[in-house]
N, C-alpha and C positions, 0 to 999 in steps of 0.2 A: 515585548518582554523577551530577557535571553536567560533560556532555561538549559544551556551549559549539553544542547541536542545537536549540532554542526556535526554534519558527516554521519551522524547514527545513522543505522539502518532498523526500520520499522516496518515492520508486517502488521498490516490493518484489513479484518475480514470485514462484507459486508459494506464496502468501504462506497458503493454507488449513490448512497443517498441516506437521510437522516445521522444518529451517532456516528456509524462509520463513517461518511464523507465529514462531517466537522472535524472528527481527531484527525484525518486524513491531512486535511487541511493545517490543521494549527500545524504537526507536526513538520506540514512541509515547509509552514512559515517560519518557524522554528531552525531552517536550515539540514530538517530531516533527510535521507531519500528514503522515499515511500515505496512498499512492492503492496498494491492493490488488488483485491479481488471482490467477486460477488458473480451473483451465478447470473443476471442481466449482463451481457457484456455489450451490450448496447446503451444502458446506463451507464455502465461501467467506464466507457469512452469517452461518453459525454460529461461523466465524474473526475475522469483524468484529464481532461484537456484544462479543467479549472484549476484541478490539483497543481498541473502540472507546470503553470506559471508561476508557482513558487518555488519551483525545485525540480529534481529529479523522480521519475516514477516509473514504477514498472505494473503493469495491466496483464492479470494471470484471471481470465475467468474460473471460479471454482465454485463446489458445493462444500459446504465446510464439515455437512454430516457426512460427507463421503470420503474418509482414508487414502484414496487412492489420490485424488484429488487435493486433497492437502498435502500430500508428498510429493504431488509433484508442481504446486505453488512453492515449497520450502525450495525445492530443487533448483526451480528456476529464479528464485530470488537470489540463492546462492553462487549460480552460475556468474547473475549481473552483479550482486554488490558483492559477496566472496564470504556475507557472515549476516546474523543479525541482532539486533541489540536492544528491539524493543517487539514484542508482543502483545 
């Protein structure tokens, strides 16, 4: 399917396993680049190595009730892709 996502940028919390890893996923096959997180970052690795044969991805451990921590996932997703286009 081509849902018109080539080059977006997609922040996916959560993204180690269940809901998060599939949209992870679709998006990447989608042509998305992905900036990932989940507070396993040991899952989280082994969630991106899958992801990441479909695309581009970035692996930001994070706790997503923690502010600090979500600021600085946005930060560094910013850094690599420069914006983002899907939440």
């Amino acid at each position: 399917m081509n849902l018109g996502l080539k080059n977006r940028v997609a922040m996916i919390a959560a993204a180690s396993k269940g809901i998060g890893k599939a949209c992870a996923l679709a998006l990447a096959a989608e042509g998305c680049k992905v900036s990932i997180c989940a507070r396993n970052l040991l899952e989280l690795d082994i969630a991106s190595d899958e992801i990441g044969m479909h695309g581009d991805v970035l692996v930001v451990p994070a706790d997503v009730s923690n502010p600090a921590d979500l600021a600085h996932w946005h930060i560094r997703t910013l850094e690599r892709f420069g914006h983002v286009d899907i939440l």
